[in-house]
ZATORMAR-157927 format. One record per residue (C-alpha): residue number from 0; x, y, z. Coordinates in nm, 3 decimals. Example, Ala and Ser with C-alpha at 12.3 -4.5 7.8 and 13.67 -1.06 7.14 Angstrom:
2
<0 <1.230 -0.450 0.780>>
<1 <1.367 -0.106 0.714>>
END
This chain:
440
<0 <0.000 0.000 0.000>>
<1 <0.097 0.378 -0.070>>
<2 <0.184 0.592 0.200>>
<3 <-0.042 0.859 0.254>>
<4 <0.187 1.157 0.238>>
<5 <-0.003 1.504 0.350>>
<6 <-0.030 1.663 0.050>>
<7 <0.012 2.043 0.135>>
<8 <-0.231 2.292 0.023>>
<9 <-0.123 2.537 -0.233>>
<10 <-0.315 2.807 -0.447>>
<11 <-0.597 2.711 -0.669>>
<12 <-0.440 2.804 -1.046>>
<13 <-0.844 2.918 -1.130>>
<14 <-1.086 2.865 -1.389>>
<15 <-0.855 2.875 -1.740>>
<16 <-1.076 3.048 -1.983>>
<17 <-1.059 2.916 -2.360>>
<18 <-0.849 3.083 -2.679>>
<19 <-0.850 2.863 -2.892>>
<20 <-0.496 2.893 -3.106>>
<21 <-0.368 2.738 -3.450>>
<22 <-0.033 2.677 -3.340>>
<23 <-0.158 2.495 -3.035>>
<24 <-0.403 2.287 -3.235>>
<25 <-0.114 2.244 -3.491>>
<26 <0.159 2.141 -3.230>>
<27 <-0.128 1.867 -3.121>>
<28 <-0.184 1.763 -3.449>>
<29 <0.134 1.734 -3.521>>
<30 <0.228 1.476 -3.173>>
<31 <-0.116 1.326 -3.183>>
<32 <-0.008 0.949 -3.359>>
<33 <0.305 0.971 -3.108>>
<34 <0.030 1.040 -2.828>>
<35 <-0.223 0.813 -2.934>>
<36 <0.031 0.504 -2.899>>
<37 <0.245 0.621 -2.605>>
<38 <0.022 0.816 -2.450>>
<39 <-0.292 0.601 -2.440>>
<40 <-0.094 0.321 -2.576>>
<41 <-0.357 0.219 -2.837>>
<42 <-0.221 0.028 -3.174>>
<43 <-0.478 0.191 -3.411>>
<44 <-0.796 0.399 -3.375>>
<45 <-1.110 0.273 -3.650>>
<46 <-1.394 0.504 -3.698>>
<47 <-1.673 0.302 -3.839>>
<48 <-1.960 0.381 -4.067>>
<49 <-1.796 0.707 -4.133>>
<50 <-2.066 0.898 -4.347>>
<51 <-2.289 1.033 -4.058>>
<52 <-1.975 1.144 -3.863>>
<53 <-1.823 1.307 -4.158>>
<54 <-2.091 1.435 -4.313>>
<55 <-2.251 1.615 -3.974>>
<56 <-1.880 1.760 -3.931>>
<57 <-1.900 1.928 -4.294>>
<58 <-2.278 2.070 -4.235>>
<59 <-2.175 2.245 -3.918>>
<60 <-1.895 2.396 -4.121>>
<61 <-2.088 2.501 -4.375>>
<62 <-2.317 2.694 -4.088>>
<63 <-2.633 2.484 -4.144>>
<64 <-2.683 2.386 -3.744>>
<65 <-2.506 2.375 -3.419>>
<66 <-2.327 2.024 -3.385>>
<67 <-2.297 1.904 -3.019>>
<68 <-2.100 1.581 -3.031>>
<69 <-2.247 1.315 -2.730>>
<70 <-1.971 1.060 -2.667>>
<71 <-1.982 0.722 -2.411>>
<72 <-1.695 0.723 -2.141>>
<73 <-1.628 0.417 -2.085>>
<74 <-1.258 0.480 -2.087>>
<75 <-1.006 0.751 -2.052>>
<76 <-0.859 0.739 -2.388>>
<77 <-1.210 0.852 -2.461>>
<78 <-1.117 1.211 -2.564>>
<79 <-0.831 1.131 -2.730>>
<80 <-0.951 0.906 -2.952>>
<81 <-1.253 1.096 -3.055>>
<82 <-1.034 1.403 -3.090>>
<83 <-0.870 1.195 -3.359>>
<84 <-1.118 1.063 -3.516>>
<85 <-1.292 1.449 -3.582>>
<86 <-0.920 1.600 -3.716>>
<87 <-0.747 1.296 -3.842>>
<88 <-0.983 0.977 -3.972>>
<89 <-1.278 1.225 -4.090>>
<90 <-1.064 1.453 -4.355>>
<91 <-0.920 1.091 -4.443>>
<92 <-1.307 0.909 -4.482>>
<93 <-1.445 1.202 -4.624>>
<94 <-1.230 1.239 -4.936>>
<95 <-1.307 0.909 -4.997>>
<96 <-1.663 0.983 -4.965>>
<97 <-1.625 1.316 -5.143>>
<98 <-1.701 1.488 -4.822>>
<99 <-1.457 1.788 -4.800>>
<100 <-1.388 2.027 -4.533>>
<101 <-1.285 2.406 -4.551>>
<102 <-1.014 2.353 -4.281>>
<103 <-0.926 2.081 -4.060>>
<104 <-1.196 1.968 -3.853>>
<105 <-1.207 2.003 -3.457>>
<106 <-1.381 1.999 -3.169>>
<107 <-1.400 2.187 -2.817>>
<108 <-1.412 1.936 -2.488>>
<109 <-1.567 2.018 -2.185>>
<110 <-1.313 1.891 -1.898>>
<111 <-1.264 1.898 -1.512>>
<112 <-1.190 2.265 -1.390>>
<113 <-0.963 2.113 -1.140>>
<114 <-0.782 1.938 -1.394>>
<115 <-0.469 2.182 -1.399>>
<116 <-0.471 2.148 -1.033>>
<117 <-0.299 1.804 -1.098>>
<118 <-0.244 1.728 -1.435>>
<119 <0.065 1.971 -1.445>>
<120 <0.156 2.265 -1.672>>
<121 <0.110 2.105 -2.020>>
<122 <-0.264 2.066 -1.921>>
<123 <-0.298 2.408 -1.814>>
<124 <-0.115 2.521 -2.165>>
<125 <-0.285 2.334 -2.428>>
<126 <-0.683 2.256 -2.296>>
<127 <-0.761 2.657 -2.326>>
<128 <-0.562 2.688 -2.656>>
<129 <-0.714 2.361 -2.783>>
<130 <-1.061 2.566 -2.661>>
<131 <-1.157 2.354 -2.462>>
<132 <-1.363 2.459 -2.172>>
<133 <-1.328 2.365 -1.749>>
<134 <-1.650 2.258 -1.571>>
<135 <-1.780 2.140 -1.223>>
<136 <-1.943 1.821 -1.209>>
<137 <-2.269 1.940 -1.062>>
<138 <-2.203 2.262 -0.973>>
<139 <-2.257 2.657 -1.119>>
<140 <-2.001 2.774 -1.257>>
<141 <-2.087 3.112 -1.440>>
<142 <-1.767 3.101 -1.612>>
<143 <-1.793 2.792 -1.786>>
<144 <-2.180 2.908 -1.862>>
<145 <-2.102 3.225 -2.009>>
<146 <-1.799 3.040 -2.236>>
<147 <-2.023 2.750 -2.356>>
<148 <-2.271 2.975 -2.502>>
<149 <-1.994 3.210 -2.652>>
<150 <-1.863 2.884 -2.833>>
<151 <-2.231 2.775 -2.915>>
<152 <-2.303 3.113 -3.057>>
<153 <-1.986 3.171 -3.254>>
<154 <-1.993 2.794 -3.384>>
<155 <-1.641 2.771 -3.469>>
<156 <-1.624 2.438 -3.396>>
<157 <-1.863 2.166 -3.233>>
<158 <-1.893 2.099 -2.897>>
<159 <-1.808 1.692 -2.757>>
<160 <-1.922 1.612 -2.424>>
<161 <-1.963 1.294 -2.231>>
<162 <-2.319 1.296 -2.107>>
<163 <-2.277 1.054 -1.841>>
<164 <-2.102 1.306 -1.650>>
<165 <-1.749 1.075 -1.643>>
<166 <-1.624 0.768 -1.675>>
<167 <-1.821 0.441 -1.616>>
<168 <-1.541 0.187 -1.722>>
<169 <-1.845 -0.007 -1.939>>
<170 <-1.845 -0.011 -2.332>>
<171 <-2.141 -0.163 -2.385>>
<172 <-2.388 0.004 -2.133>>
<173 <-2.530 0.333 -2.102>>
<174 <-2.564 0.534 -1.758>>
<175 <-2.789 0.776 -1.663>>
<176 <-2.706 1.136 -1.855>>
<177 <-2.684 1.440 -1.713>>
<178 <-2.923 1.706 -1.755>>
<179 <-2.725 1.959 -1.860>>
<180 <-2.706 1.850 -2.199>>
<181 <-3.038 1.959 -2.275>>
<182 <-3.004 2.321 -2.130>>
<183 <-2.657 2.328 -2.384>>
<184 <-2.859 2.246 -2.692>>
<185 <-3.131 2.486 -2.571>>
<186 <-2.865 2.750 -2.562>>
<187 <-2.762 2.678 -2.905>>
<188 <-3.101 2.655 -3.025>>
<189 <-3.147 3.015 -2.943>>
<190 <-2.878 3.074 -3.231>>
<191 <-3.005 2.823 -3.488>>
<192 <-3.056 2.458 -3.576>>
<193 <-2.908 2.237 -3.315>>
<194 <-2.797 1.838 -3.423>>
<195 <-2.717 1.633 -3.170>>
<196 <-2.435 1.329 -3.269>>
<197 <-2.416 1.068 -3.076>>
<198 <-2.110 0.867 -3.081>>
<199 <-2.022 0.525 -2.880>>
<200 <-1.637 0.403 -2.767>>
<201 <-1.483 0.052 -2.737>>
<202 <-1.172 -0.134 -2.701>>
<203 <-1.050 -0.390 -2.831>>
<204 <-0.808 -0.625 -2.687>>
<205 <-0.784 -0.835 -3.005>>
<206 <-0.540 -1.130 -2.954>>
<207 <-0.392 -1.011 -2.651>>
<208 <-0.696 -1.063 -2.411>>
<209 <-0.559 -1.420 -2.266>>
<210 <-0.250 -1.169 -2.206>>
<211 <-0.448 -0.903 -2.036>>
<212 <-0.619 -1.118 -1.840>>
<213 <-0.261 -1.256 -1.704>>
<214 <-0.112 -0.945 -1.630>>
<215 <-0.434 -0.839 -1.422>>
<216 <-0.429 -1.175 -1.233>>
<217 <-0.035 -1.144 -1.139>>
<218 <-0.090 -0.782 -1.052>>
<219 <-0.431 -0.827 -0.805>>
<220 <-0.219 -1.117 -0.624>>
<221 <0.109 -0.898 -0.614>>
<222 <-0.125 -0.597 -0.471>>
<223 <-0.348 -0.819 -0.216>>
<224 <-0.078 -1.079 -0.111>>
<225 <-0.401 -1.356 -0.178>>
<226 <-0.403 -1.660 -0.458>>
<227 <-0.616 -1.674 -0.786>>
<228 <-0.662 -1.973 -0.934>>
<229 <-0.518 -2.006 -1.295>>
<230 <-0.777 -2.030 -1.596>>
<231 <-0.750 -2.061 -1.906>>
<232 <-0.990 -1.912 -2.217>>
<233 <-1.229 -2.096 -2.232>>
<234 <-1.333 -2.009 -1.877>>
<235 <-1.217 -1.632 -1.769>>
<236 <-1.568 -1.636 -1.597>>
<237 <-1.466 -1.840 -1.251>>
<238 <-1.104 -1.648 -1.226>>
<239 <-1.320 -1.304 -1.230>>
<240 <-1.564 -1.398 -0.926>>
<241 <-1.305 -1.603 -0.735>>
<242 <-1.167 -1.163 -0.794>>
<243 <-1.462 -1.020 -0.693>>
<244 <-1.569 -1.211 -0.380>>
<245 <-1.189 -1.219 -0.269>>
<246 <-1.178 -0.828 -0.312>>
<247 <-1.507 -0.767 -0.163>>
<248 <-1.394 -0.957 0.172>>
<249 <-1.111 -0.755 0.179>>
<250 <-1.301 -0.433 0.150>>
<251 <-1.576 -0.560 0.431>>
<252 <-1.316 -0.652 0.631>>
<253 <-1.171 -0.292 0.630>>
<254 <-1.504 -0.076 0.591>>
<255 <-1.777 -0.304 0.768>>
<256 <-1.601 -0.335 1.071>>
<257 <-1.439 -0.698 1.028>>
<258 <-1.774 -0.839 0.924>>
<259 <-1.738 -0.986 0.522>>
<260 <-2.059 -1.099 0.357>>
<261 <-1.986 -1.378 0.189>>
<262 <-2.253 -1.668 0.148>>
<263 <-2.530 -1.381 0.292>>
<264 <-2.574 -1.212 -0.031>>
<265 <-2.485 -1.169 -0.391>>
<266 <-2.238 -0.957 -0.521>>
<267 <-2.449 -0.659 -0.588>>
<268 <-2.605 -0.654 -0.244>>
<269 <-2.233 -0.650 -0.155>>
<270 <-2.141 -0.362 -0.316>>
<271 <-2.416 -0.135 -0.220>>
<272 <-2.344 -0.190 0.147>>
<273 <-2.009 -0.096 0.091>>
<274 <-2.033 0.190 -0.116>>
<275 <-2.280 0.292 0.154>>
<276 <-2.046 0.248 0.449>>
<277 <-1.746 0.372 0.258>>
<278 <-1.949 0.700 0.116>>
<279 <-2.078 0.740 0.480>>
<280 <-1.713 0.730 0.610>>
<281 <-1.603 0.992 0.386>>
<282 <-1.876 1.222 0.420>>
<283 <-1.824 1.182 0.831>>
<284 <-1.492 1.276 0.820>>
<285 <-1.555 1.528 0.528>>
<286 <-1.827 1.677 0.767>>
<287 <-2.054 1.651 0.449>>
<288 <-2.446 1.554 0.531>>
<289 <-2.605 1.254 0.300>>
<290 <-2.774 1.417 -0.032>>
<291 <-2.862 1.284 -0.371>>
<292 <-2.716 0.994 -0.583>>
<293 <-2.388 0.781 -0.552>>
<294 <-2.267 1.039 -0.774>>
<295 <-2.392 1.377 -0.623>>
<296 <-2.252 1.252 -0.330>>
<297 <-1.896 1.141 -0.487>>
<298 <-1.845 1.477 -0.651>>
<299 <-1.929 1.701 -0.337>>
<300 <-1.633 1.502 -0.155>>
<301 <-1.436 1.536 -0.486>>
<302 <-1.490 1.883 -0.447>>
<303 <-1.485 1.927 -0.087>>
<304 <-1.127 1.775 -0.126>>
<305 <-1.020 2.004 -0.401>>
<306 <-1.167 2.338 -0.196>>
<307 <-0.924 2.204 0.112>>
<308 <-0.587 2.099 -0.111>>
<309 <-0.644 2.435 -0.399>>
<310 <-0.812 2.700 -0.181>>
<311 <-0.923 3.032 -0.414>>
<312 <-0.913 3.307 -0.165>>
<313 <-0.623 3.284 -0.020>>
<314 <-0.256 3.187 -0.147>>
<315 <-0.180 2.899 0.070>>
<316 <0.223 3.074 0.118>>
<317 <0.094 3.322 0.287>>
<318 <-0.010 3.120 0.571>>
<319 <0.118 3.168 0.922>>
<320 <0.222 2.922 1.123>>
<321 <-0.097 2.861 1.275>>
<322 <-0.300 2.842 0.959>>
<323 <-0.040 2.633 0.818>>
<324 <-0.078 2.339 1.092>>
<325 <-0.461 2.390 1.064>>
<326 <-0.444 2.320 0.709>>
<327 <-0.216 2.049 0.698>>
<328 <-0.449 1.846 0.963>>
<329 <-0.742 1.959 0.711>>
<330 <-0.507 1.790 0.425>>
<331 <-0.461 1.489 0.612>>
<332 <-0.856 1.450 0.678>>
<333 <-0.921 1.519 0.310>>
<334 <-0.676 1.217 0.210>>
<335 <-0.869 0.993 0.349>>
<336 <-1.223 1.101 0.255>>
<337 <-1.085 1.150 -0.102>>
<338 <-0.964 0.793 -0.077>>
<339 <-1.320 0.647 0.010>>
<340 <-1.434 0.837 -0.260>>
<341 <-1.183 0.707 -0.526>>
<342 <-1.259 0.353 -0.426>>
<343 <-1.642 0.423 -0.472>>
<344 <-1.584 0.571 -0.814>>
<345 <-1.506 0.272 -0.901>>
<346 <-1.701 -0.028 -0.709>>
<347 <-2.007 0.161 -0.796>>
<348 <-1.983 0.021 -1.197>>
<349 <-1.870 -0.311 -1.092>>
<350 <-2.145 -0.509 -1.224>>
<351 <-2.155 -0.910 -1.305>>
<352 <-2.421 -0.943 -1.507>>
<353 <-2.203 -0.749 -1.730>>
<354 <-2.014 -1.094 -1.798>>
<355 <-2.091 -1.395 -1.860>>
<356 <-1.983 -1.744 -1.838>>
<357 <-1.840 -1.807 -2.220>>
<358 <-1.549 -1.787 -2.356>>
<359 <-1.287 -1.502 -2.315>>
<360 <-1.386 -1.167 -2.447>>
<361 <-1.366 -0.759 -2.458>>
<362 <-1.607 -0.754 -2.172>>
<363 <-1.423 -0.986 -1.947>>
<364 <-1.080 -0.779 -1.958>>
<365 <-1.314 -0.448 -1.891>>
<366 <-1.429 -0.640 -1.612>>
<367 <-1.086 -0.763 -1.491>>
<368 <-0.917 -0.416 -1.517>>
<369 <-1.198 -0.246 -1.311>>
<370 <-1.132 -0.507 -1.037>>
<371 <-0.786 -0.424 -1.019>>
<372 <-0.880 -0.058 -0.999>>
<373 <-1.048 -0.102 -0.669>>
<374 <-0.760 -0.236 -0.539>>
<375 <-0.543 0.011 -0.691>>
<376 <-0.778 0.290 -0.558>>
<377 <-0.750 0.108 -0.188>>
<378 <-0.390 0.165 -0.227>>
<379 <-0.405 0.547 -0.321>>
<380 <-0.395 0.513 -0.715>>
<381 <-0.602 0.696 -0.928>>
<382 <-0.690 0.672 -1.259>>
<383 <-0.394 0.813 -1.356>>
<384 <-0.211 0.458 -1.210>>
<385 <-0.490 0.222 -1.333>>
<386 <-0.370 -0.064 -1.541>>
<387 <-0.369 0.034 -1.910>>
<388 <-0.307 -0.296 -2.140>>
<389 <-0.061 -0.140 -2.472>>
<390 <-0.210 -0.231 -2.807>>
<391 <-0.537 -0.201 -2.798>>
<392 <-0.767 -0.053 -3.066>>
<393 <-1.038 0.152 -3.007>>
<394 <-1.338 0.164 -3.242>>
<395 <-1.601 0.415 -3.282>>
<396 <-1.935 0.379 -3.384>>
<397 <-2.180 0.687 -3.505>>
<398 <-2.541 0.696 -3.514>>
<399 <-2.743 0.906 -3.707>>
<400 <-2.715 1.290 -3.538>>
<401 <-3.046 1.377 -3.365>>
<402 <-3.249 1.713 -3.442>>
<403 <-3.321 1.864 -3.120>>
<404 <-3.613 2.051 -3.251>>
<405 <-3.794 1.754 -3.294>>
<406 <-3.714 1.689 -2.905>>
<407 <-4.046 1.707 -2.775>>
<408 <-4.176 1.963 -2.969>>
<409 <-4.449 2.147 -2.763>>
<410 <-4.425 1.991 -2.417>>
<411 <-4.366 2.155 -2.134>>
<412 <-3.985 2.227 -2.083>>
<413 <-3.924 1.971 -1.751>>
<414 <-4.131 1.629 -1.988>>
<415 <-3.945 1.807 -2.314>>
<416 <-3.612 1.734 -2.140>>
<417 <-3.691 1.409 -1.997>>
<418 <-3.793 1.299 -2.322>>
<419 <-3.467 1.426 -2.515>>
<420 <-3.243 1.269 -2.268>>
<421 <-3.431 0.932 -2.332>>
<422 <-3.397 0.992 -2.668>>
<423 <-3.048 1.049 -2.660>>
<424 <-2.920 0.809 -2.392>>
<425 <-3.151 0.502 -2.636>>
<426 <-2.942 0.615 -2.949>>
<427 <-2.631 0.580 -2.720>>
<428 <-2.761 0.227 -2.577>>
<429 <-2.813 0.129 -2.915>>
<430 <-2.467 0.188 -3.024>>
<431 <-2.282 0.072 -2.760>>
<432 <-2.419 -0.306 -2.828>>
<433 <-2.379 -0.256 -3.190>>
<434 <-2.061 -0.195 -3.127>>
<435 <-1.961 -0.546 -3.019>>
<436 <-2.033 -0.615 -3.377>>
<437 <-1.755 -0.468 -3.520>>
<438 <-1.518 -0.643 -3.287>>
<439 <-1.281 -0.923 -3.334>>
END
């Protein structure tokens, strides 16, 4: 296990507005095959059935609607890969469609405002002058509002958002979306024609999954100290819940006070008592009161943590010695509760009738890499130290882009919404399973 070192508060580098620049974008364009294989070590990335993509990229070029590109996050190569897809594989697919662009096409991402808290300077350099814009997870943030609906109304570019609000480590299944992502196409509706293109992600492990699954199974016994038996492909299925009921004992024996589960109740009983017990840990020592989802309640300790380690008002230097002791015990609270919080991010999608019991594919090394992340997130990690498996391809999959005038037309504004977002998260569903289609 890590040591928990106090991380010492410091200054809060701010919201980092966008300006979008054509030396950054070239610069990126220039690294972004170097990236795309070190980086997020992926061997290719496929965009398939091209024409809707490439075609919806031209019309909002050519001024005829808004384009607000709706992507699954199922992984964190996510962003890149779409990224590439809009300014690489669609000028590529289009000539050969006869679909040509004006100038190369792009995109502006909405990201984490906290994001160049700990992602270091080349974050805070390139997001704004790649325009992309910093959010909060929940929360108002006039800022971002005001640049959104500059970048809407000048239409330079698209937008690309995840609507599940981050990432939910599953390919092939759609979360609940967000809300927001109605309000940002009723914002650009106010300018114009708004299309909506929804877009889904996989990975494909190809024939390195027996290999995958290896590596994960030496790693979670190297990281727990416990056995796994061996398996072989034919049966991945036993290996990954001999995983999950040793990893859940270990996690009641540390968060329900000795007292493991096993033979009581399934698996996803299991898990909701302990995200339960470890949320209400957190929020205890957070001094945070219960309120809203698993995921309300993960981002306000998120950002509970990030108000105690990058404070706004006041430079953290400045601190006397006093303030600086008080802090650091305030630090020392807020790595623990930002702990719980990281291991919940992650049990909360672990999900077994995602798998099943045939033999070895995508799904099961999804499944075996999310395991390991709870243990890695035990131990301090992130996902900035969760196991990422070199050559993989990622594959995306475009539906048909969605008019979001005919949303509801003429409903009230609250059953309007609710029936876009259905709309929009059933195109997603539907693309994420016909997805696996186009797999190996």
């Amino acid at each position: 296990m890590k040591k928990i070192q106090i991380q010492r508060a410091r200054l809060n580098k701010g919201y980092f507005p966008p300006r979008f620049s054509p030396l950054a974008a070239g610069i990126m364009n220039a690294a972004k095959g170097i990236y795309i294989r070190m980086g997020e070590k992926l061997s290719n990335v496929t965009l398939c059935n091209p024409e809707p993509f490439c075609r919806a990229l031209r019309e909002q070029q050519e001024g005829k609607n808004r384009l607000i590109i709706l992507f699954r996050h199922a992984d964190k190569a996510d962003a890149p890969s779409l990224l590439y897809a809009v300014n690489t594989l669609a000028p590529r697919k289009g000539r050969r469609m006869g679909i040509r662009y004006d100038r190369r096409p792009h995109a502006f991402f909405l990201y984490g405002k906290d994001v160049p808290n700990w992602a270091g300077a080349l974050a805070g350099w390139i997001f704004p002058r790649l325009g992309h814009i910093p959010v909060i997870n929940r929360g108002l943030c006039r800022e971002s509002i005001d640049d959104i609906r500059k970048a809407l109304k000048e239409n330079r570019f698209p937008m690309a958002l995840a609507p599940e609000g981050q990432v939910t480590y599953h390919a092939h299944h759609t979360f609940d979306l967000e809300s927001g992502i109605m309000h940002m196409a009723e914002w650009a509706a106010e300018q114009g024609p708004v299309k909506l293109m929804p877009v889904a992600l996989a990975y494909d492990y190809g024939t390195n999954r027996t290999r995958v699954l290896q590596k994960v199974r030496k790693k979670w016994i190297k990281m727990t100290g416990l056995p796994l038996s061996e398996f072989t492909e034919n049966s991945p299925y036993s290996l990954l819940m001999e995983m999950t009921e040793k990893t859940l004992t270990l996690l009641e024996e540390s968060f329900l006070h000795g007292a493991p589960q096993t033979g009581k109740a399934d698996a996803d009983s299991r898990i909701a008592a302990l995200n339960e017990a470890i949320l209400k840990e957190a929020e205890k020592t957070a001094g945070i009161r219960k309120s809203g989802t698993i995921l309300d309640r993960i981002f306000r300790i998120r950002y509970r943590g990030v108000d105690t380690r990058y404070p706004e008002n006041r430079d953290p230097a400045g601190y006397n010695t006093w303030e600086r002791s008080r802090s650091d015990y305030d630090c020392i609270k807020a790595a623990l509760y930002i702990r719980c919080s990281q291991i919940v991010d992650v049990l909360e999608y672990v999900h077994t009738s995602y798998i099943d019991d045939v033999p070895l594919n995508n799904r099961h090394c999804e499944y075996a890499l999310t395991i390991l992340d709870v243990v890695n997130r035990f131990s301090g990690g992130d996902i900035g130290s969760r196991y990422t498996p070199v050559l993989r391809r990622a594959l995306l999959l475009t539906g048909d882009p969605l008019d979001f005038s005919d949303m509801g037309a003429g409903l009230p504004k609250k059953e309007r919404f609710k029936k876009g977002t259905g709309q929009i998260k059933e195109s997603l569903e539907g693309l994420s399973l016909q997805i696996e289609g186009h797999m190996n």
